[in-house]
ROMAR-95319 format. One record per residue: x, z, y of N, C-alpha, C, O in turn; residue in three letters. Coordinates in steps of 0.2 Angstrom, whole numbers, plus 5000, padded with zeros to 4 digits. Layout:
XZYXZYXZYXZYala/...
***
This chain:
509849564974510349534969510249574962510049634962unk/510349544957510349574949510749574947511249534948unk/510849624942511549624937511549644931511449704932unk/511449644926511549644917511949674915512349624912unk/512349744913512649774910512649774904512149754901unk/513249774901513249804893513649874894514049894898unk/513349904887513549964885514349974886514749934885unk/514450044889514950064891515150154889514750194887unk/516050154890515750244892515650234896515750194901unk/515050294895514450354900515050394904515050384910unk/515350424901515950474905516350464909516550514913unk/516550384907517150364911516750324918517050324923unk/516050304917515950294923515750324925515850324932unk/515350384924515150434928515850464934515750474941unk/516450474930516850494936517150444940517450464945unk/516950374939517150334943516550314951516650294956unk/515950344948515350324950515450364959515150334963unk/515750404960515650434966516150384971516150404977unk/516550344969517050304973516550254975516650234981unk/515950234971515550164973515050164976514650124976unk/514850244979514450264981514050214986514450204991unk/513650184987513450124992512850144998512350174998unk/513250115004512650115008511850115007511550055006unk/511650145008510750155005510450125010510350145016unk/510050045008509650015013510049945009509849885010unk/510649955006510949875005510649884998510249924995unk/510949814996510749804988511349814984511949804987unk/511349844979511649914977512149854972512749874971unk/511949804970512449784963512549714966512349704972unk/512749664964512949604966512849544958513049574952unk/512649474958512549474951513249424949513449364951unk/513349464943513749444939513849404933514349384930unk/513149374932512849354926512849264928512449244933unk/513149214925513149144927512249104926512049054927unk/511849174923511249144922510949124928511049174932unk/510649094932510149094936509549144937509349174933unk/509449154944508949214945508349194944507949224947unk/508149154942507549134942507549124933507049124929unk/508149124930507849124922508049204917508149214912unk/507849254923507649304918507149334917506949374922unk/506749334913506249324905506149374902506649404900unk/505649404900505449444895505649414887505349384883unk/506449454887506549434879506449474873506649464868unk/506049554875505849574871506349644869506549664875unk/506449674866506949704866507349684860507149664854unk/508149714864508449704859508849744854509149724849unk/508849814857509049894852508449914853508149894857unk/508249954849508050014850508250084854508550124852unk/507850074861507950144866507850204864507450204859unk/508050254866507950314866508050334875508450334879unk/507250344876506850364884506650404884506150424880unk/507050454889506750524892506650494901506950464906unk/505950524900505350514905505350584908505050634906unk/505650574913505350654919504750654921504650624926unk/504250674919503650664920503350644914503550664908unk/502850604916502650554911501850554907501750514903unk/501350624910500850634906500350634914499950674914unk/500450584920500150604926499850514924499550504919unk/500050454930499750394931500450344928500350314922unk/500850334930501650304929501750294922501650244918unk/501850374919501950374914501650364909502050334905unk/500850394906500750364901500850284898501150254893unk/500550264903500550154904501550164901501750134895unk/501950204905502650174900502850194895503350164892unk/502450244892502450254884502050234881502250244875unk/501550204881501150154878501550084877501650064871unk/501750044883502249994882502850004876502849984870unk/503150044880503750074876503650084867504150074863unk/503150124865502950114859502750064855502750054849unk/502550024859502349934858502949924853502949914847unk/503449924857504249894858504649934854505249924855unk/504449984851504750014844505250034849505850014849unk/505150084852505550124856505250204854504750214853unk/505750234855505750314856505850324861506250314865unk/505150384862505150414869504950474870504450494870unk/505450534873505550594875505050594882504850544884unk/504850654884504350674890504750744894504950784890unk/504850754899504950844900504650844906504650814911unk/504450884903503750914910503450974906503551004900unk/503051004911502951084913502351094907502051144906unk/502151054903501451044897500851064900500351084897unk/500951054907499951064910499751014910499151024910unk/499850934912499450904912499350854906499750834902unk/498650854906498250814901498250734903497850724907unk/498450694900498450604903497650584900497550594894unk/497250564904496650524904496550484900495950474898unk/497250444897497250394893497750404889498150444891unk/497850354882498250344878498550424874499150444872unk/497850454873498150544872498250544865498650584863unk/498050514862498350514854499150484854499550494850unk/499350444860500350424859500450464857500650474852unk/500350544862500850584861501150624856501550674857unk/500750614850500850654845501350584842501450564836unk/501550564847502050514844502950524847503550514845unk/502550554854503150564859503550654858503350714857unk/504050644859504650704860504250744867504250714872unk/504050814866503950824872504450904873504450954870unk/504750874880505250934881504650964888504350934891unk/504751044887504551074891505051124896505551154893unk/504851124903505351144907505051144916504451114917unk/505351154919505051154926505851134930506451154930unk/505451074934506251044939506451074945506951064949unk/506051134945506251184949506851244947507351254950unk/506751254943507151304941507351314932507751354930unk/506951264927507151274921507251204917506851174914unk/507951194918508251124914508551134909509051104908unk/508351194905508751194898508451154893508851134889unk/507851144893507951084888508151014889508150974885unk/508351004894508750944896509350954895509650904897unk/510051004893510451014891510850984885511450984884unk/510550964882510850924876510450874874509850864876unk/510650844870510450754870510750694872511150684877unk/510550664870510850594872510350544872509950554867unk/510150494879509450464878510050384881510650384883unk/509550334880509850264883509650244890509950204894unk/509050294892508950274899508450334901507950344897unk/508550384909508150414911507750374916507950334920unk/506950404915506550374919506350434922506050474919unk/506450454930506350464933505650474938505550464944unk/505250494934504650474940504250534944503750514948unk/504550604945504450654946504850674950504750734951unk/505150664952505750674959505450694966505750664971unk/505150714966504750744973505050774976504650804981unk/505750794975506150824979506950814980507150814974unk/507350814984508050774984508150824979508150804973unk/508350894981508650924975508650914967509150904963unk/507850934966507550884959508150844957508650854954unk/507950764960508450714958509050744958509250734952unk/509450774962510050804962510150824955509950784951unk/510250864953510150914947510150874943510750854941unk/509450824940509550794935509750744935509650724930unk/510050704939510650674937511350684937511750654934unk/511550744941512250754940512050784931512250744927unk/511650834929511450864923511450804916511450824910unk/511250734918511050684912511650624913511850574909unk/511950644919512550574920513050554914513150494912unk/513350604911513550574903513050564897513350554892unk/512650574897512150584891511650544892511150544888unk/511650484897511350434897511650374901511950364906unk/511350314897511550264899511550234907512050224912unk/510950224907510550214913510050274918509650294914unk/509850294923509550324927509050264932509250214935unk/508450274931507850234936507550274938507150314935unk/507550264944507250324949506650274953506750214956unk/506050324951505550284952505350314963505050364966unk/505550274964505350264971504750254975504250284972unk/504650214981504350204983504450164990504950174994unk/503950114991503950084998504050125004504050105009unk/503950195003503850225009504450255010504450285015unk/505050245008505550245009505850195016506350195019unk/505250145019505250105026504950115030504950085036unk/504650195029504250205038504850235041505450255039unk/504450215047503850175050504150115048504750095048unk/503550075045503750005043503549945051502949935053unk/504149915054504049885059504049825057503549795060unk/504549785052504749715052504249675049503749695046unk/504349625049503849565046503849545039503349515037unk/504649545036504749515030505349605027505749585023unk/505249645028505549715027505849695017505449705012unk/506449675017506649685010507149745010507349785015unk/507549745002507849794998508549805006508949855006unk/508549775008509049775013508949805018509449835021unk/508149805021508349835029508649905028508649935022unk/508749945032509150005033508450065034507850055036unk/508750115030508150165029508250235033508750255035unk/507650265034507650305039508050385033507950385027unk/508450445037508650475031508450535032508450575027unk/508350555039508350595042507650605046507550565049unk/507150665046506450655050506750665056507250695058unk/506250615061506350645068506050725070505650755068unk/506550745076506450775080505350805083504950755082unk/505250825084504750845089503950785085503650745088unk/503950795080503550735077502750785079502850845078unk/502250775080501350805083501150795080500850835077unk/501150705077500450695073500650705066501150675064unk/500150745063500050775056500450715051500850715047unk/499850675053499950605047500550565046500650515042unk/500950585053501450545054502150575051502650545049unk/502050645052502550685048502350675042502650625040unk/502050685039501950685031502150625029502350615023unk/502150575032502350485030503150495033503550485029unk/503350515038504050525039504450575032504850555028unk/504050645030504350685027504250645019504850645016unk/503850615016503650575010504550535011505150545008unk/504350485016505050425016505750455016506250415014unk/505750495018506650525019506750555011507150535008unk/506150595010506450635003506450584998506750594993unk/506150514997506250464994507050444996507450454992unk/507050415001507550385002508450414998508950394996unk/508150495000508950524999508950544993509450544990unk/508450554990508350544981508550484976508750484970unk/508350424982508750364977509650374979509950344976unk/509950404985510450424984510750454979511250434975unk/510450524977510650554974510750514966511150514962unk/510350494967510250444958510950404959511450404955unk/510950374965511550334963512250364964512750344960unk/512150414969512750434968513150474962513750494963unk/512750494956512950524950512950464943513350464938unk/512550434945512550354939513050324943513550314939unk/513250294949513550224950513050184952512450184950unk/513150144956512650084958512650034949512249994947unk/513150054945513149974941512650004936512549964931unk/512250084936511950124931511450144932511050164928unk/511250134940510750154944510150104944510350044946unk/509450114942508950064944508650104950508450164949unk/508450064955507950094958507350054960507449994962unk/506550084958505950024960505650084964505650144964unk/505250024970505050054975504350014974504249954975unk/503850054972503250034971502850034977502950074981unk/502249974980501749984983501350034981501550074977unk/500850034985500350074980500150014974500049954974unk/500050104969500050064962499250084962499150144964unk/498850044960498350044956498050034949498249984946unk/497650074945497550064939497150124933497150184934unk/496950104931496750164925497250224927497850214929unk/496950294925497350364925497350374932497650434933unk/497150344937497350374944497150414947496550414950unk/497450464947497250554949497150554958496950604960unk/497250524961497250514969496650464972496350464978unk/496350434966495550404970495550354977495050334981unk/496250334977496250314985496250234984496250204989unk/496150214977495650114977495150124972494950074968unk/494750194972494250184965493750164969493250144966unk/493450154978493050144980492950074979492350064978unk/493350034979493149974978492849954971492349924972unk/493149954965492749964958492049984958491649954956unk/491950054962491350064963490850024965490350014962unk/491149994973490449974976490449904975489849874976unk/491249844974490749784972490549794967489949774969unk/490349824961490149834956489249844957488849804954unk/489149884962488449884964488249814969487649814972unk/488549764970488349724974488149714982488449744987unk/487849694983487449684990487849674995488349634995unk/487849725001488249715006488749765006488849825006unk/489149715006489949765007490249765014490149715018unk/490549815016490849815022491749785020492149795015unk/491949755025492649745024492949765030492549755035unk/493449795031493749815034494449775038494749755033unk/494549755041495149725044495149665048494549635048unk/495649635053495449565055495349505048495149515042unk/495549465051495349405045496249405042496349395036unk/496749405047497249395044497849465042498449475041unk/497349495041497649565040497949565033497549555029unk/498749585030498849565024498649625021498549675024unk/498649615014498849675009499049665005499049615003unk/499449735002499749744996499649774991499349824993unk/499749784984499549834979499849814970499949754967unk/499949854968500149804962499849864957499649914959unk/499749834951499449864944499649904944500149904948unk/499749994939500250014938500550004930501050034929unk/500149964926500449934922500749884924501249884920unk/500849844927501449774928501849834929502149834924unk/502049904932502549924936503049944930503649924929unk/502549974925502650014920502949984915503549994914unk/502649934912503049884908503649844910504149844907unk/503449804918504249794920504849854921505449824921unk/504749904920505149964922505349944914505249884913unk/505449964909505549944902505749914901506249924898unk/505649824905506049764902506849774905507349754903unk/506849814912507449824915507849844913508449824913unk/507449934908508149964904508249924898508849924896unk/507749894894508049844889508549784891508949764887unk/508449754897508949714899509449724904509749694907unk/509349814903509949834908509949804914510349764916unk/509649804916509549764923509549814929509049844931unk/510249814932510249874938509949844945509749784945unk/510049874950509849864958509349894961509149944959unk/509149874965508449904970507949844971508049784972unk/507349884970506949824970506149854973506049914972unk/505749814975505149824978504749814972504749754971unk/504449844970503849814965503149814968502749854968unk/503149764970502649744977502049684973502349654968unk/501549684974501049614972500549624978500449684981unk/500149564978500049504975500749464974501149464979unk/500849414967501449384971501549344976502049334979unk/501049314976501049284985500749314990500549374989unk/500749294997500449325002499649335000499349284999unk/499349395001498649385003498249425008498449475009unk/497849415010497449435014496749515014496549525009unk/496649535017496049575016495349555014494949585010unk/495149495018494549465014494949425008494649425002unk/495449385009495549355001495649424996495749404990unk/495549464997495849534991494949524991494749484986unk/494549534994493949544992493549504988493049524983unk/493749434990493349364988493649364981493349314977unk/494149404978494649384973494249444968493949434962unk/494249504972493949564969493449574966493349594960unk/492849554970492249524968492049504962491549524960unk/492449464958492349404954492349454947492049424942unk/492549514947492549564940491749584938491649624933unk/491349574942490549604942490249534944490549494948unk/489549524940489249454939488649494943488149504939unk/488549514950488349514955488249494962488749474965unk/487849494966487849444972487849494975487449534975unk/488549484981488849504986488749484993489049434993unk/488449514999488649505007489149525008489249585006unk/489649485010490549535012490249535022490149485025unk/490349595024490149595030490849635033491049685032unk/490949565037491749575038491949645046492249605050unk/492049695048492149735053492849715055493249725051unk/493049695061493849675062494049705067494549685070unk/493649785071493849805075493949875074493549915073unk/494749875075494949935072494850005078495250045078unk/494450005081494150035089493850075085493850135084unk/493250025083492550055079492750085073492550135073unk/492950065069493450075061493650135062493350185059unk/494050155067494350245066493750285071493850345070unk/493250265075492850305077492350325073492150385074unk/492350275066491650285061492350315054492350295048unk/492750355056493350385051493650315044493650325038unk/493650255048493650225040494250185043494250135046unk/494850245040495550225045496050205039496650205041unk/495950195035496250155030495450155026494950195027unk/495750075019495150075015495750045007495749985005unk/496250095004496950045002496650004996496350024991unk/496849944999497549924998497549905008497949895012unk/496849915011496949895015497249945022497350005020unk/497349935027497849985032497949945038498349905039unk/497649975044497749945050498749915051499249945052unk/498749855052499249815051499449825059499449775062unk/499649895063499649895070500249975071500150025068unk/500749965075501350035075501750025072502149975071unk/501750105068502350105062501850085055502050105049unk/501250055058501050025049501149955049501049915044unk/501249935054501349855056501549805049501349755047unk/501949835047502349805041502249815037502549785032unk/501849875034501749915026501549885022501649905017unk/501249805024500949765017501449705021501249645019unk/502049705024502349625025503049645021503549625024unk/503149685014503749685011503849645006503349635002unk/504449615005504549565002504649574996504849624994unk/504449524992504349564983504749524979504649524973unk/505349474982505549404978506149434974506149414968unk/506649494975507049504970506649534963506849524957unk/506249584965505749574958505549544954505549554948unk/505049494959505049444954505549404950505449394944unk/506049374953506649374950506649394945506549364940unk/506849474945506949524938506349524933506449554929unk/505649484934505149464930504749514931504449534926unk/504649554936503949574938503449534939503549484943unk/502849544934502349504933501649544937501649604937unk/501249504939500549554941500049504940500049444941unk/499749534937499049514934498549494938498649514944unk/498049464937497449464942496949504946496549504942unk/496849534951496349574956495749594950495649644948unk/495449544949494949544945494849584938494349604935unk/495449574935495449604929495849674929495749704925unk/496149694934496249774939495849824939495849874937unk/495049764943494649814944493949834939493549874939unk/494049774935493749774930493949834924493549864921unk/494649854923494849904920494749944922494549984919unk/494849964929494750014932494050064932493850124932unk/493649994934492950044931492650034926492050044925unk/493050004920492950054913493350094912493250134907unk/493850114917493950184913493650234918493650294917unk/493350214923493150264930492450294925492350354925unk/492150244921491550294920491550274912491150234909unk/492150304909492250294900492150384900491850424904unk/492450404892492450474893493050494894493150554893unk/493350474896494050494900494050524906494650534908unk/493550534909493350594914492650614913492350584908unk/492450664916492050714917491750684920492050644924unk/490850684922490150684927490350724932490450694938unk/490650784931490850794936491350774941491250784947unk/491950754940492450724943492150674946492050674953unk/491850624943491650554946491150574952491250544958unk/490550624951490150664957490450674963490250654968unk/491150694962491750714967491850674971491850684977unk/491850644970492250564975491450524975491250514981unk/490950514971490450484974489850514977489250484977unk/489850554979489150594979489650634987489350674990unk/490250614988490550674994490250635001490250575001unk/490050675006489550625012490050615014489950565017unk/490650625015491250595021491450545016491850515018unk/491350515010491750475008491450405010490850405011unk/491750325013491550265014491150255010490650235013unk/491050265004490350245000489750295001489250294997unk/489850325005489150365005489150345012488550335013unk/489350335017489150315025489250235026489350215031unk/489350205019489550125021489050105024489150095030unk/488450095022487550085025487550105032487650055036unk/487550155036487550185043488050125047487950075051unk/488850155043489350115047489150035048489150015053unk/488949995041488549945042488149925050488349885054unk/487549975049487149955055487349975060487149945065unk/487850025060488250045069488549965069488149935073unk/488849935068489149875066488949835070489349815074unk/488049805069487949775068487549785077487649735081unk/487149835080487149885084487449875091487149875097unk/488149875088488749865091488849795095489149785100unk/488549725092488849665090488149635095488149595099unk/487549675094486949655099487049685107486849665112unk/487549745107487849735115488049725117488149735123unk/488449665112489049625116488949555118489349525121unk/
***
């Protein structure tokens, strides 16, 4: 559900905000507005904001100060001034930058007044804690930038802003990767508490992004694909045939996050794309089409072979079996709703590998990821003929 505030005291509801405190896993506001959810629209802005971005010089943030200065917004940053953004490095001599660490030094967040915190650094419940009880009068709005993994294990089929969220790790957890996807989802989960519990559900935005893909991304974990349709020939694909995926730009995230706090628009939402259903070969056949090259898509559908040859995810794609059953079956309609837009596969990865080999990285970073022999693009060819090897013994 959606809701559209207008300006208020900051003070008065801050102290009211801890009676509303809402069960975490429901939808947080209810809509008030006689508009139809299907007619809100990018209308542009209508004040000029003042945004302080927790974070903001890493993948997330530059895309939303880029936007944001489009839209004749002012935009503050606080962060520790080590990292260098890949792109859009001349904004910042446009942006407010407050220096500080969320560990231990928030005086420069001590004074000020901004229209909306954007939250995208909260990598720990306490973090969030702190800087929202610390900015609850002093700003309008609070958006805490989440995550889908807020649903592991993800079991269900259609998993929306409702199903109920895990809050606590279990007990006696062995496998590595399974804690770390347990430990990621709880400290999300109670982080978007904390947000809400210091804003109010009617001041709190929360977006629970898929994996985002896009120019600036320091984790590497969809540039394989840019790379190798790119060279053509035979591609491996990974998955059965109806294997779903999910993934969205991290510009639509970014931008949309902006039209939110200009149209105040609170709740919880999945910023999930494609916005229809789509498939693992349909991502490929759609992917394809950014490079004017001829492709063999050679399809592997048995995930037996797949994690024997270590090629145990490929994201956006992800063995759809367990607790990943559901990781690409979450539902994206109240978002769209609130006018998340996603753009086409093709022009994704087309930006992607112009910024993958622009001067916005180093020879050497790019050598890191393509030239590493454990990576799928250096053992694609082998994996290929195991494949095929395989398929003549059966």
């Amino acid at each position: 559900m959606i809701k559209t505030i207008t300006r208020r005291k900051i003070i008065e509801t801050g102290i009211k905000s801890s009676l509303l405190f809402p069960l975490l896993g429901q939808t947080i506001i209810s809509c008030a507005s006689k508009k139809g959810k299907n007619e809100i629209t990018d209308t542009g802005p209508r004040t000029k904001l003042k945004i302080l971005i927790l974070g903001g010089t890493s993948f997330l943030g530059p895309h939303q100060i880029s936007y944001a200065l489009s839209r004749g917004h002012a935009v503050s940053t606080f962060t520790r001034g080590k990292t260098v953004s890949t792109v859009y490095k001349e904004l910042f001599n446009d942006v407010e930058q407050l220096i500080g660490d969320r560990e231990n030094d928030l005086t420069a967040l001590e004074k000020g007044y901004w229209d909306v915190v954007i939250d995208n650094s909260g990598r720990k419940v306490d973090w969030t804690k702190r800087s929202a009880e610390l900015l609850k009068d002093r700003s309008e709005l609070y958006l805490y930038t989440s995550s889908t993994g807020v649903y592991y294990p993800y079991l269900g089929k259609d998993i929306d802003e409702k199903t109920a969220l895990v809050l606590k790790e279990p007990a006696n957890i062995i496998d590595e990767e399974e804690q770390g996807e347990y430990s990621y989802g709880v400290m999300k989960a109670n982080s978007e508490l904390e947000a809400i519990k210091a804003f109010g559900p009617e001041r709190a935005i929360i977006v629970r992004p898929t994996y985002m893909i896009g120019p600036a991304d320091e984790l590497d974990r969809f540039i394989h694909w840019p790379i190798r349709l790119a060279k053509g020939g035979e591609v491996m694909v990974p998955g059965k045939i109806d294997d779903p995926v999910q993934y969205i730009d991290v510009r639509d995230v970014a931008e949309w996050m902006i039209r939110l706090a200009e149209n105040k628009t609170t709740g919880i939402f999945n910023a999930v794309g494609p916005k229809i259903t789509q498939t693992m070969p349909e991502f490929v056949e759609l992917a394809q089409q950014a490079f004017d090259v001829e492709h063999t898509l050679i399809r592997i559908d048995d995930y037996d072979f797949l994690k024997f040859h270590k090629v145990s995810y490929l994201i956006p794609w992800i063995p759809a079996e367990g607790n990943n059953y559901g990781s690409a079956r979450i539902n994206n309609q109240e978002a769209i709703n609130a006018g998340l837009t996603c753009r086409a596969i093709k022009d994704s990865v087309k930006d992607i590998y112009e910024w993958w080999y622009s001067d916005a990285l180093t020879d050497q970073r790019r050598a890191m990821y393509e030239q590493n022999p454990e990576s799928v693009l250096m053992r694609e060819k082998a994996i290929i003929q195991a494949w095929r090897d395989v398929k003549k013994m059966r």
